[in-house]
Structures are given as structure tokens and as C-alpha cells.
MARTIGU-185474 format. One record per residue: residue number from 1; x, y, z of N, C-alpha, C in turn. Coordinates in nm, 4 decimals. Layout:
% residues N
+-----+----------+----------+----------+----------+----------+----------+----------+----------+----------+
: pos :     n_xx :     n_yy :     n_zz :    ca_xx :    ca_yy :    ca_zz :     c_xx :     c_yy :     c_zz :
+-----+----------+----------+----------+----------+----------+----------+----------+----------+----------+
: NUM :        X :        Y :        Z :        X :        Y :        Z :        X :        Y :        Z :
...
+-----+----------+----------+----------+----------+----------+----------+----------+----------+----------+
//
This chain:
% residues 165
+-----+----------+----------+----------+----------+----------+----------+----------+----------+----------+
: pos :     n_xx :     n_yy :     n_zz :    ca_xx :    ca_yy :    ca_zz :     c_xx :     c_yy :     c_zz :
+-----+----------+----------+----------+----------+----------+----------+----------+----------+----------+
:   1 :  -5.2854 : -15.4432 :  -7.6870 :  -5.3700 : -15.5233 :  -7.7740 :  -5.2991 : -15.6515 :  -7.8152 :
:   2 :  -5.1579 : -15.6362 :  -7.8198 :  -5.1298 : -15.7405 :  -7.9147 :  -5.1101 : -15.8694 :  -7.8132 :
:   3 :  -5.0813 : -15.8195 :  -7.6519 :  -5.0513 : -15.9153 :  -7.5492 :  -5.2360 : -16.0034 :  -7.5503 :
:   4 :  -5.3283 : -15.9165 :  -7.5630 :  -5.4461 : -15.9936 :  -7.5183 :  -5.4776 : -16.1021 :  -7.7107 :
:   5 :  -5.3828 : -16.0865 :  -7.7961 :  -5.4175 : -16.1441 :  -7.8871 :  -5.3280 : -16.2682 :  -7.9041 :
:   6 :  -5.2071 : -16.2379 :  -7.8147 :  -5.1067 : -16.3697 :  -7.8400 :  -5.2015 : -16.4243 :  -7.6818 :
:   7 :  -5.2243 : -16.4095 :  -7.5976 :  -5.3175 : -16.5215 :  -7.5107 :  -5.3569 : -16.6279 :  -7.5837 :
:   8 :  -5.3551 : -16.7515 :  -7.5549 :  -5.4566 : -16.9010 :  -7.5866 :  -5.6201 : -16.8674 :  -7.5687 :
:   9 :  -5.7235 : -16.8509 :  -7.6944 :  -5.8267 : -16.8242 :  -7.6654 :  -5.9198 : -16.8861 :  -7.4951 :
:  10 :  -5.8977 : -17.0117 :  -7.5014 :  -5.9213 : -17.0840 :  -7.3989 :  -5.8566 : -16.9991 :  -7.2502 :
:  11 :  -5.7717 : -17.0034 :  -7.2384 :  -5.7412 : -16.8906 :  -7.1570 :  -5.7829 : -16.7461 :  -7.1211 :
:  12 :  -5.8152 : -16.6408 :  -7.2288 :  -5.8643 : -16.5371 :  -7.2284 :  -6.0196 : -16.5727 :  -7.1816 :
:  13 :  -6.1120 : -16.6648 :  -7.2422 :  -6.2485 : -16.6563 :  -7.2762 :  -6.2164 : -16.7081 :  -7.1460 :
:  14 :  -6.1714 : -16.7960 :  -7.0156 :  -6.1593 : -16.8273 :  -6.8864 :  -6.1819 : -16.6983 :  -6.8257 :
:  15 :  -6.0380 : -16.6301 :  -6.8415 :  -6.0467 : -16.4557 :  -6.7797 :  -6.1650 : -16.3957 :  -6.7652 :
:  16 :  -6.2114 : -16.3956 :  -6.8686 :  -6.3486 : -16.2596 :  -6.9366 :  -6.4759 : -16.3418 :  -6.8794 :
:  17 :  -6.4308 : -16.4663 :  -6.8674 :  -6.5864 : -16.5169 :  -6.8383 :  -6.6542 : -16.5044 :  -6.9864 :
:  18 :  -6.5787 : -16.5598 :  -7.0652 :  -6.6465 : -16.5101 :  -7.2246 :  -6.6766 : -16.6491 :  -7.2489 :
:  19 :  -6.7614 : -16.6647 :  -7.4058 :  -6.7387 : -16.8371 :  -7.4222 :  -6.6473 : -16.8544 :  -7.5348 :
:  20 :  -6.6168 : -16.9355 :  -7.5658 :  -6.4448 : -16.9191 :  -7.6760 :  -6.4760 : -16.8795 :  -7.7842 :
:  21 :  -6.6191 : -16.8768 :  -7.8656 :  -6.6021 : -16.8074 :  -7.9491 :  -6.6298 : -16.6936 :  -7.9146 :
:  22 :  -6.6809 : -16.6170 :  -7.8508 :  -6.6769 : -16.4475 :  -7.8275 :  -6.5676 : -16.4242 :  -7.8483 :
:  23 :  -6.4522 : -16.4744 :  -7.7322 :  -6.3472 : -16.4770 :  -7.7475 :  -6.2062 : -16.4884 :  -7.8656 :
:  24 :  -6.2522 : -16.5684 :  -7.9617 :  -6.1969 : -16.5205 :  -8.0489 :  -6.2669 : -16.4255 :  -8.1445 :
:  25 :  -6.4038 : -16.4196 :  -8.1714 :  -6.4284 : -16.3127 :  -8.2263 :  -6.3515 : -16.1528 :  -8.1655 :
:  26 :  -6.3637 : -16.1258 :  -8.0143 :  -6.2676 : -16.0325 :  -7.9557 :  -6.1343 : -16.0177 :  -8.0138 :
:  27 :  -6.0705 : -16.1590 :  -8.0040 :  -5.9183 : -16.1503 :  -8.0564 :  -5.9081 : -16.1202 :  -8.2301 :
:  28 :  -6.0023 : -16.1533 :  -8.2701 :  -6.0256 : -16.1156 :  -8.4289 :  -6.0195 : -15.9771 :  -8.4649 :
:  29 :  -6.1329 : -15.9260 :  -8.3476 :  -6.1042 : -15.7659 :  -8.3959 :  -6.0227 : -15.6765 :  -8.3333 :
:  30 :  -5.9434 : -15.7391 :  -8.2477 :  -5.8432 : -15.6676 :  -8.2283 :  -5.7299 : -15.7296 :  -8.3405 :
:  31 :  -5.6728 : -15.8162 :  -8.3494 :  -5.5896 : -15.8405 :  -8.4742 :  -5.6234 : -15.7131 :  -8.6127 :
:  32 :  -5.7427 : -15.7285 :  -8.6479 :  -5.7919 : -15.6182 :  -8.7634 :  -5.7635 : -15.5019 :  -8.7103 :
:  33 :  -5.7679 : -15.4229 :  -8.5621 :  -5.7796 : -15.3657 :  -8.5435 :  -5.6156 : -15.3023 :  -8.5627 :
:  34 :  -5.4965 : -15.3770 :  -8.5109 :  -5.3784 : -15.4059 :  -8.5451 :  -5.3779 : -15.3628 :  -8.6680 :
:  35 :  -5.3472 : -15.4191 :  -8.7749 :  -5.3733 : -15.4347 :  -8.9232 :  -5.4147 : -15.3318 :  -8.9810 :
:  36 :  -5.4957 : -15.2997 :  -8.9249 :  -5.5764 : -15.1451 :  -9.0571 :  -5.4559 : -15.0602 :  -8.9411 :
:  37 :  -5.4343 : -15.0220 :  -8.8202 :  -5.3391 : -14.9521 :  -8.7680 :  -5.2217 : -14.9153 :  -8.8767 :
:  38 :  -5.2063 : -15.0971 :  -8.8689 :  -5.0191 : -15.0752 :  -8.9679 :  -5.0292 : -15.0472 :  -9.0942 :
:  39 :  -5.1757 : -15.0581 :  -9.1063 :  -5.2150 : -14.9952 :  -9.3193 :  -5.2116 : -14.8924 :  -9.2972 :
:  40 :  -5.2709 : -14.7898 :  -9.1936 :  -5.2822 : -14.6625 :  -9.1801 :  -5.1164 : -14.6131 :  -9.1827 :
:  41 :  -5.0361 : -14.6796 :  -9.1169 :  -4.9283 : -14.6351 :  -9.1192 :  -4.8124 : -14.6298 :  -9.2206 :
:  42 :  -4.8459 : -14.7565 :  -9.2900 :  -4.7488 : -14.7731 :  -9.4331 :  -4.8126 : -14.6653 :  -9.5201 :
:  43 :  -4.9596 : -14.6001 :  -9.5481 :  -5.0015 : -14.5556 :  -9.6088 :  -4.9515 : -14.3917 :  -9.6087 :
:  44 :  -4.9373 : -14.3862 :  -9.4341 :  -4.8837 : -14.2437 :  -9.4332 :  -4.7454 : -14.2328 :  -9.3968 :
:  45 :  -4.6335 : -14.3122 :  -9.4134 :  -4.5282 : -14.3052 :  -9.4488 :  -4.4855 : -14.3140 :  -9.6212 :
:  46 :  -4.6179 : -14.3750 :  -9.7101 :  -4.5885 : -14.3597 :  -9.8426 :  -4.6583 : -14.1802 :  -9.8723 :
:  47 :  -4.7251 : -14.1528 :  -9.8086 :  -4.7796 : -14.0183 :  -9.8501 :  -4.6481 : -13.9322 :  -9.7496 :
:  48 :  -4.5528 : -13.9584 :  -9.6899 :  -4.5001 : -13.8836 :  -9.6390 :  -4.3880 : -13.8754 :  -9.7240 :
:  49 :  -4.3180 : -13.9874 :  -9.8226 :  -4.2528 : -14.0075 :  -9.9187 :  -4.2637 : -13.9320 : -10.0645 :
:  50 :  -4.4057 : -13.9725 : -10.0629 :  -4.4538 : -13.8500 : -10.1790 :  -4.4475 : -13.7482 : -10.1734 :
:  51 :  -4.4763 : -13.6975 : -10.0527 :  -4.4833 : -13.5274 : -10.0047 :  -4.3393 : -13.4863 : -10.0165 :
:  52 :  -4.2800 : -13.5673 :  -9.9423 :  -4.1255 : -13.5657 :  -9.9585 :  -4.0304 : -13.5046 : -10.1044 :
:  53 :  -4.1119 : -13.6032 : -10.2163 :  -4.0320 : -13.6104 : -10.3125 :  -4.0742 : -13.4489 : -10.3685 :
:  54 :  -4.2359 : -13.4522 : -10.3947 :  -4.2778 : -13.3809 : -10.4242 :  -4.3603 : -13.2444 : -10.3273 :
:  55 :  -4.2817 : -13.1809 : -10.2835 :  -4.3307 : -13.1190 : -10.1846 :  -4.4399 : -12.9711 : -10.1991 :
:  56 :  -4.5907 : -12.9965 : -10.1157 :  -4.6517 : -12.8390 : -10.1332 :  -4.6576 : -12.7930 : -10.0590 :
:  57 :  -4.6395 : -12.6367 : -10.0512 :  -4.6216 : -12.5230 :  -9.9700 :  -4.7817 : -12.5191 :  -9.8846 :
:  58 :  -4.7690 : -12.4790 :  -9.7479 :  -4.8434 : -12.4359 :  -9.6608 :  -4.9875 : -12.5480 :  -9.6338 :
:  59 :  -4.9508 : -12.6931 :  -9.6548 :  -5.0582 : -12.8053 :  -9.6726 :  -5.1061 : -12.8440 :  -9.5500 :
:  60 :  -5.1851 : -12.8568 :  -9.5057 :  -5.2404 : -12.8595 :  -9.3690 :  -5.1986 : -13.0189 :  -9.3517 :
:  61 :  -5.2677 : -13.0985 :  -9.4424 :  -5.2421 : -13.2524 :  -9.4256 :  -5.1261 : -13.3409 :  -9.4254 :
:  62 :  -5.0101 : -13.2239 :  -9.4645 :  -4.8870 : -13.2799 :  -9.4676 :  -4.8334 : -13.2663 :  -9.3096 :
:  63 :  -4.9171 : -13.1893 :  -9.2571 :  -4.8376 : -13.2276 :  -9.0894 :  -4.9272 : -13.3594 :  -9.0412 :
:  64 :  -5.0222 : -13.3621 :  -9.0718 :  -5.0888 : -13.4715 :  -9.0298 :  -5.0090 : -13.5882 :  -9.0399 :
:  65 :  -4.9604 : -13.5958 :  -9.2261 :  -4.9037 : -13.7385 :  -9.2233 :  -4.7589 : -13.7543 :  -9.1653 :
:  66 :  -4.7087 : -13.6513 :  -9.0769 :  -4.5982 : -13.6161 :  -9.0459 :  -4.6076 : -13.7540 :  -8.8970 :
:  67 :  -4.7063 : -13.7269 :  -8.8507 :  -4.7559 : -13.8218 :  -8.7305 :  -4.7788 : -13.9494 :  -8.7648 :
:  68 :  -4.6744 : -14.0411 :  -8.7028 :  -4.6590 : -14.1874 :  -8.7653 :  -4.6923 : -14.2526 :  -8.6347 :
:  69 :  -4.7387 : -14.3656 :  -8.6464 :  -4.8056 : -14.4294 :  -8.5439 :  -4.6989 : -14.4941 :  -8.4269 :
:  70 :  -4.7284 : -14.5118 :  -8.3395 :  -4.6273 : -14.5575 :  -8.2637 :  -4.6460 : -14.7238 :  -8.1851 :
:  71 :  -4.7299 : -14.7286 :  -8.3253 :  -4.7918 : -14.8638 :  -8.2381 :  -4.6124 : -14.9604 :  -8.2325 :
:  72 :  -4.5734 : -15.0524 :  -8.1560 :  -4.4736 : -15.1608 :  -8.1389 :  -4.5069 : -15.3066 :  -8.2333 :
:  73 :  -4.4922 : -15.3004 :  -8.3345 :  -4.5132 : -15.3809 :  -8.4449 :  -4.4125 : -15.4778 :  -8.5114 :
:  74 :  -4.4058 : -15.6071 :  -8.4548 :  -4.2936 : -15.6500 :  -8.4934 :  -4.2420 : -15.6750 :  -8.6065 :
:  75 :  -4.1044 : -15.6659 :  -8.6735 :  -4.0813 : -15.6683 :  -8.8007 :  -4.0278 : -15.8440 :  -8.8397 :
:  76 :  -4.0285 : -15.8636 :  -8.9573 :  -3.9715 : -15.9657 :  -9.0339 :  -3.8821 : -16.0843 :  -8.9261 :
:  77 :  -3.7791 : -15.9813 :  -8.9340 :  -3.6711 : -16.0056 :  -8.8658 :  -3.6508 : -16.0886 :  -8.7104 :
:  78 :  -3.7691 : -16.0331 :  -8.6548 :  -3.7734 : -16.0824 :  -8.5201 :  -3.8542 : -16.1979 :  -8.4984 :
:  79 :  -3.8749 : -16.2730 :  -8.6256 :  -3.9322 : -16.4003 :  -8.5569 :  -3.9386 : -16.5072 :  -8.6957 :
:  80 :  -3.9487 : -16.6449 :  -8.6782 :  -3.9764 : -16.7202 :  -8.8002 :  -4.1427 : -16.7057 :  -8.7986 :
:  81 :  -4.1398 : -16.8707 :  -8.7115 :  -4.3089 : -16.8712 :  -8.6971 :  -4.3281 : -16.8249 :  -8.5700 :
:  82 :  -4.3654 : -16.7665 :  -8.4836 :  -4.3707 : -16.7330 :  -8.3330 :  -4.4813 : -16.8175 :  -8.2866 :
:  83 :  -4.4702 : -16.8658 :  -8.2118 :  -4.5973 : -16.9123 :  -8.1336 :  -4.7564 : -16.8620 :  -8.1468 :
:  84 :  -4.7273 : -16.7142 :  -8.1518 :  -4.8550 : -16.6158 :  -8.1734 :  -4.9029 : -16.6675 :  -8.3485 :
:  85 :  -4.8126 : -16.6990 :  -8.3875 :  -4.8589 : -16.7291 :  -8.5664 :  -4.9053 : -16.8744 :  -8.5965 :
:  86 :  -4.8467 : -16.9802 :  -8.5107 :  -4.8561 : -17.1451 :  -8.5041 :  -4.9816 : -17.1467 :  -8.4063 :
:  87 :  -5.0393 : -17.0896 :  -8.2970 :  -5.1393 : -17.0959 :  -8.2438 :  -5.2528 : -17.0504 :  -8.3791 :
:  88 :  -5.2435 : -16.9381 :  -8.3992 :  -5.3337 : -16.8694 :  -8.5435 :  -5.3419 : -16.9727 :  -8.6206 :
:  89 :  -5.2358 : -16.9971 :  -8.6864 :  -5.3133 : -17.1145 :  -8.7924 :  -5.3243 : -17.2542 :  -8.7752 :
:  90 :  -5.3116 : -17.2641 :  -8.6422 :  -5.3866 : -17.4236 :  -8.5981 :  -5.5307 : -17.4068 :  -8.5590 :
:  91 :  -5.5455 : -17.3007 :  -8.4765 :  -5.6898 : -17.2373 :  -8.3978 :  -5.7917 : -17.2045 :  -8.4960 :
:  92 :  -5.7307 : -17.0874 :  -8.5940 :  -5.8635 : -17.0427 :  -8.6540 :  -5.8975 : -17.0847 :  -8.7896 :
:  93 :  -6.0257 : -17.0463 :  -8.7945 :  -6.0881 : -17.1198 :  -8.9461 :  -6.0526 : -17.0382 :  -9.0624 :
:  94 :  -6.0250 : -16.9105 :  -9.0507 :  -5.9599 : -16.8018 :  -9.1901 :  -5.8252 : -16.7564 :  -9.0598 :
:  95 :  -5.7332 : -16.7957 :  -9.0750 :  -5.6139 : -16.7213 :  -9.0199 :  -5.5646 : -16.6317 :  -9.0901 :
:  96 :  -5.5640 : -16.6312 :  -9.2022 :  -5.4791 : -16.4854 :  -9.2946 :  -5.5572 : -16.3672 :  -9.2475 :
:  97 :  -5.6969 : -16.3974 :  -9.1560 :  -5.7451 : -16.2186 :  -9.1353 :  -5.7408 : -16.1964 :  -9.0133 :
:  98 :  -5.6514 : -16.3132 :  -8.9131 :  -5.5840 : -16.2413 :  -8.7727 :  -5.4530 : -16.2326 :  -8.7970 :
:  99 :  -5.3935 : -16.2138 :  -8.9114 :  -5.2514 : -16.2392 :  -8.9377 :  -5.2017 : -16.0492 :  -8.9902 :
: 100 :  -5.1120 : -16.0131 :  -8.9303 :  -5.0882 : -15.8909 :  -8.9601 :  -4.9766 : -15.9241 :  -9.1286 :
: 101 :  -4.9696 : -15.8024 :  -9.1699 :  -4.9185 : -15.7950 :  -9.3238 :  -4.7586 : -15.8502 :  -9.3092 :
: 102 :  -4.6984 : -15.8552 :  -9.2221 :  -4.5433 : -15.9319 :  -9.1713 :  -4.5490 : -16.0815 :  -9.1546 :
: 103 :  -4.6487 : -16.1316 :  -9.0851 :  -4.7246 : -16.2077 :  -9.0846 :  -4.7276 : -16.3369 :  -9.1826 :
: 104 :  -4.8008 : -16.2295 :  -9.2094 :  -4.8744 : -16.3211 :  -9.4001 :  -4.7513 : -16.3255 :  -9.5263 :
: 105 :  -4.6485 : -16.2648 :  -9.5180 :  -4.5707 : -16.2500 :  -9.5697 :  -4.4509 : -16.3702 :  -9.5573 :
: 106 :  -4.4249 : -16.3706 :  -9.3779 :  -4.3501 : -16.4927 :  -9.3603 :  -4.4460 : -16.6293 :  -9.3989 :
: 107 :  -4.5690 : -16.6374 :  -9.3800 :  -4.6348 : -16.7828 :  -9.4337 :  -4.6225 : -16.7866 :  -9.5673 :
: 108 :  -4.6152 : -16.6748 :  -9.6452 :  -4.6293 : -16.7478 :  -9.7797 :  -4.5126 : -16.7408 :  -9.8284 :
: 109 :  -4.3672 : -16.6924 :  -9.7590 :  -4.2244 : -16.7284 :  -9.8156 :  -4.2033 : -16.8369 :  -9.7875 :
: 110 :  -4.2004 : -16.9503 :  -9.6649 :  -4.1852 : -17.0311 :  -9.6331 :  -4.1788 : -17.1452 :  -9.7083 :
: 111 :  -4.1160 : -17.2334 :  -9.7319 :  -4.1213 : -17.3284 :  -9.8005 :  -4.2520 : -17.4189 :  -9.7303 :
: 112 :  -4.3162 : -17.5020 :  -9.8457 :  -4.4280 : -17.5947 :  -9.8261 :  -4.4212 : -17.7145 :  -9.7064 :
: 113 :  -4.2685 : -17.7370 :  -9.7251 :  -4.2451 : -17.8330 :  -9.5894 :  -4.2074 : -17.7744 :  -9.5021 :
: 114 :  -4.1600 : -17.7037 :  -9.4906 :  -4.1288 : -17.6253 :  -9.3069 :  -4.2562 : -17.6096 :  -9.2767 :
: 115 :  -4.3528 : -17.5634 :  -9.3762 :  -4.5293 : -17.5459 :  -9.2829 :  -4.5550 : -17.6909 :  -9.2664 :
: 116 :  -4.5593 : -17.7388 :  -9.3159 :  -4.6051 : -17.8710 :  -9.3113 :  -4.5318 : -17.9625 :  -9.1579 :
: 117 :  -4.4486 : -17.9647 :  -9.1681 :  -4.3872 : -18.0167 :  -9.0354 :  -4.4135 : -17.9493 :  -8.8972 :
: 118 :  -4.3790 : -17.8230 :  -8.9157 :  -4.4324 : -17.7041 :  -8.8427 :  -4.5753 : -17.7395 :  -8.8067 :
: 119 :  -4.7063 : -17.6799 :  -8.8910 :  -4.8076 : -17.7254 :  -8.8364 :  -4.8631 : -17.8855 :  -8.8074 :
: 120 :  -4.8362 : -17.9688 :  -8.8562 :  -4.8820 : -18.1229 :  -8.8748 :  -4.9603 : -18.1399 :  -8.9430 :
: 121 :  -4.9746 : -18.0196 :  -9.0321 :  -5.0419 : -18.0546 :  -9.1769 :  -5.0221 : -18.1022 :  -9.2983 :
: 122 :  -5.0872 : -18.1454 :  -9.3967 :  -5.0475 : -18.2012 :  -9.5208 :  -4.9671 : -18.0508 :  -9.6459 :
: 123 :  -4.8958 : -18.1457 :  -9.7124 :  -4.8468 : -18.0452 :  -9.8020 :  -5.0074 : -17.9389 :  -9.8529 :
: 124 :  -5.1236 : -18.0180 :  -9.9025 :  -5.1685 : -17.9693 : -10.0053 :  -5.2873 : -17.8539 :  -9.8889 :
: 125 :  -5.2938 : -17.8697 :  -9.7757 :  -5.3360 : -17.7857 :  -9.7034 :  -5.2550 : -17.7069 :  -9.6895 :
: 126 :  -5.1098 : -17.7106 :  -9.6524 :  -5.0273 : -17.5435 :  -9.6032 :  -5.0207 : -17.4908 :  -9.7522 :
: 127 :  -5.0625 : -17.5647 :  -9.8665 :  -5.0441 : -17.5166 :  -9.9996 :  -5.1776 : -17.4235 : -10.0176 :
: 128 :  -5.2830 : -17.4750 :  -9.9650 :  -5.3922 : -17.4107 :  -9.9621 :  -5.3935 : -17.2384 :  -9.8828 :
: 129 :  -5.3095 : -17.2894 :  -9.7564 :  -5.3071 : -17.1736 :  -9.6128 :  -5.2425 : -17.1084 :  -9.7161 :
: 130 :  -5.1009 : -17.1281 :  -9.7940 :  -5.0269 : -17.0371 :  -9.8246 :  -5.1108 : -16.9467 :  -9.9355 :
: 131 :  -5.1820 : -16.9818 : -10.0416 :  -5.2569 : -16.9489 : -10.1256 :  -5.3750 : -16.8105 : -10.0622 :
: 132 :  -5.4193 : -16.8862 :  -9.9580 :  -5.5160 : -16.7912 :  -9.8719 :  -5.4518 : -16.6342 :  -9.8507 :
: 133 :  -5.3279 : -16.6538 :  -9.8182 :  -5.2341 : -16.5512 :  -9.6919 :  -5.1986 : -16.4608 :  -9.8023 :
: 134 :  -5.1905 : -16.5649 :  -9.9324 :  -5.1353 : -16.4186 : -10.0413 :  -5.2191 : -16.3769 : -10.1185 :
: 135 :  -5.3331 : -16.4173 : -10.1436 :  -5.4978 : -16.3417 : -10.1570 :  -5.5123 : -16.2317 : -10.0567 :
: 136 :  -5.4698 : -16.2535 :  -9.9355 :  -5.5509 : -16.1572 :  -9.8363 :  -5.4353 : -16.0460 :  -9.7965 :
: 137 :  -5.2673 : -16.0556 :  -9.8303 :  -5.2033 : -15.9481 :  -9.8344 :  -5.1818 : -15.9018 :  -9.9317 :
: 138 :  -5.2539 : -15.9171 : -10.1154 :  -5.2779 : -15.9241 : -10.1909 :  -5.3511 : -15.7763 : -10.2135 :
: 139 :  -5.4785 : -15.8863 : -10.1203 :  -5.5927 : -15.7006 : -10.1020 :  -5.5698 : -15.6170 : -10.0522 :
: 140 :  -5.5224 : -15.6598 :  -9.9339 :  -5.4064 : -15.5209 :  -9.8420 :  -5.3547 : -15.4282 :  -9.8928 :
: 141 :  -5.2424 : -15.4835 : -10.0059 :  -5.1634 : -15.4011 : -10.0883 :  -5.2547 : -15.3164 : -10.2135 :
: 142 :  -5.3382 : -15.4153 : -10.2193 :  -5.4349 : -15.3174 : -10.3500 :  -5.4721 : -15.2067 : -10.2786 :
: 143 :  -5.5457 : -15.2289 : -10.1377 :  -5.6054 : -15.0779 : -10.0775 :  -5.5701 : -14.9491 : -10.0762 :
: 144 :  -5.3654 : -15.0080 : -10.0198 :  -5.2777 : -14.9416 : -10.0240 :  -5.2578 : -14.8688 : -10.1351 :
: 145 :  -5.2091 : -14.9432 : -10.2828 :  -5.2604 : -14.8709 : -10.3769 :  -5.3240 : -14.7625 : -10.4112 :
: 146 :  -5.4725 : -14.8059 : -10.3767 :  -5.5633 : -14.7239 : -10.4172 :  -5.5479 : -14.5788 : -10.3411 :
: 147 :  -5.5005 : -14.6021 : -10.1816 :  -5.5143 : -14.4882 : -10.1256 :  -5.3589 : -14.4177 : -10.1708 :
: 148 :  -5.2913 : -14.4570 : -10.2322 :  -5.1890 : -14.4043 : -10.2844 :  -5.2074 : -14.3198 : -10.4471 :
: 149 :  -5.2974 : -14.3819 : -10.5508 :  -5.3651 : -14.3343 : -10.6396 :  -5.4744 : -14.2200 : -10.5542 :
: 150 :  -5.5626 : -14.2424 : -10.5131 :  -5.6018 : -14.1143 : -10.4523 :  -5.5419 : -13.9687 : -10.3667 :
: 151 :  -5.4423 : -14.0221 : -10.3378 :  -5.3594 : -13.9247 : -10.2755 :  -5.2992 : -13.8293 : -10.3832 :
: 152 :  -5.2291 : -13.9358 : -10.5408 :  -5.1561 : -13.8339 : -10.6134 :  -5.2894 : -13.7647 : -10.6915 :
: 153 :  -5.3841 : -13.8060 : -10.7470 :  -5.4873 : -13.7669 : -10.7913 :  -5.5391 : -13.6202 : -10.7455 :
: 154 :  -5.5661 : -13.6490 : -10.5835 :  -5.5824 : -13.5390 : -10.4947 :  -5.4737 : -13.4154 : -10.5243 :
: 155 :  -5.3508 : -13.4441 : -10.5060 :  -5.2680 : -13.3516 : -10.5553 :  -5.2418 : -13.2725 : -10.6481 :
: 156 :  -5.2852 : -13.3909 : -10.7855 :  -5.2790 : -13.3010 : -10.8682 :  -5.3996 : -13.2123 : -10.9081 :
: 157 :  -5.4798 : -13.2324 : -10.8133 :  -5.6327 : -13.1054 : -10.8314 :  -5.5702 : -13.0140 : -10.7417 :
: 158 :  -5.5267 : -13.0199 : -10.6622 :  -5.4789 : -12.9072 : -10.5597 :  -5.3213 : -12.8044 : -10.6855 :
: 159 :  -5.2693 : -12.8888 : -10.7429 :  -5.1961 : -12.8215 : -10.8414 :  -5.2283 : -12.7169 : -10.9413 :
: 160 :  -5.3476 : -12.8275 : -11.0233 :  -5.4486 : -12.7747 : -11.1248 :  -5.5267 : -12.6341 : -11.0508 :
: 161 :  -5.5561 : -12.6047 : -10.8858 :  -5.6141 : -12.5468 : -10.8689 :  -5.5196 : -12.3945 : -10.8386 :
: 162 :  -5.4011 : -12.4214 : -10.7871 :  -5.3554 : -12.3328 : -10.7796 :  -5.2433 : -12.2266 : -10.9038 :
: 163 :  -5.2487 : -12.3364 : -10.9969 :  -5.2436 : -12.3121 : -11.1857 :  -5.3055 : -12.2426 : -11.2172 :
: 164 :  -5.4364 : -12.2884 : -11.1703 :  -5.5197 : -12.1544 : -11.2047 :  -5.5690 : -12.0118 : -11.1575 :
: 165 :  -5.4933 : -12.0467 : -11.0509 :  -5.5141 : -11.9319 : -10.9655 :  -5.4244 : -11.8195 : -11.0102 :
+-----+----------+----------+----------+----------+----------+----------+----------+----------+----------+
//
């Protein structure tokens, strides 16, 4: 997935015989498709943490979250802006929602002029992009949250239930 998303839309929509916007709509939902992957996965490495700390006997769902994804997801570390990220936010009209959560993280550490030189944009636009990127890993993290509040919630009815038992 991630090779047909770093492609130049113009290029792919050539391949597919697509027209460029299909084409990036395609590359859009595979990016999301990416993304909720690596939410699924931070989510069940934090429920695997919890389980961890707090551990229950004979839980069916704790082998589940035992299974961590194996998607190849690049970290922090392995890139500033990559090409795959400077194509994104020159190309598309909302880039923070083909931008994975590593992603969005390096655009909005970045200082205002490295984007700025970087893309050939004005300060008060990469000020804008940057604003966007931390709204939208913003919500990410709230989801995360939430499915982290539901998880201990869940638990503690499964506690309450066997309290009473």
C-alpha cells in the first residue's frame, strides 16, 4: 500500500488508466487506510500495556491484543521531510488526512522556516499547514483516548462482575 501511495498521482492515474482525481481519491484511502491500521495498533499495544500492568485471568481478548500488526511503518527517525511528505503537501488540498500520525508530527515540530523554504510557501501558509496537522493528530489522539477510556471502563465491569460473583 504504502509503495502505490508514495507514486506521483500523475503517474499512478497513467498506470490505472484512472483520471487524477480518482487517483488520488485511491491514494487517499489507502493513506486512511494506513492510519486507522497504525491507530489500531498503538491502541492495542496501549491495551496490551494495560493488560500488562493490570492483568485478568482466562480473558479471551487479551490474546487478541497480543497480535500486533505487522504492517512496516516508518518511524520518526528515518526521515525529515521524505519526498512521500513534500509531494503530500504540495499536491493535496487537506494533506494532514493522507499524512500518517509520524507524519503529522514531524510537520508540526518543524520550525516555520524550514517548511517554508522546503515547500515554497509563505510563512503564514506553512503556519496555517502546521495548525491543520495538529488539529488532525489532535483527533487521532482523542480517539485513542477514548478507546483507551473504554477499554478501562470495560474492565472494570468485568471486575465488578466477577466481585460479585
Amino acid at each position: 500500500m504504502k509503495a502505490l501511495i508514495d507514486v506521483p498521482s500523475a503517474e499512478l492515474a497513467k498506470e490505472l488508466d484512472e483520471t487524477l482525481k480518482g487517483t488520488e481519491a485511491i491514494q487517499d484511502s489507502l493513506q486512511r487506510a494506513l492510519d486507522n491500521r497504525e491507530e489500531q495498533r498503538e491502541a492495542k499495544e496501549l491495551l496490551k500495556l494495560y493488560r500488562n500492568t493490570f492483568p485478568v485471568e482466562n480473558d479471551e481478548s487479551a490474546k487478541e491484543t497480543d497480535q500486533v500488526d505487522g504492517s512496516n511503518l516508518m518511524t520518526s527517525e528515518t526521515f525529515w521531510l521524505n519526498k512521500h511528505i513534500i509531494e503530500v503537501l504540495r499536491q493535496k488540498a487537506s494533506p494532514e488526512l493522507s499524512l500518517s500520525n509520524q507524519e503529522l508530527q514531524e510537520i508540526f515540530r518543524r520550525s516555520e522556516g524550514d517548511l517554508s523554504s522546503t515547500l515554497n510557501r509563505s510563512i503564514e501558509e506553512v503556519r496555517y499547514l502546521q495548525q491543520d496537522c495538529r488539529k488532525e493528530f489532535d483527533s487521532r489522539m482523542a480517539k485513542v483516548k477514548s478507546l483507551e477510556e473504554l477499554s478501562q471502563y470495560s474492565t472494570m465491569k468485568r471486575c465488578d462482575t466477577v466481585t460479585e460473583s
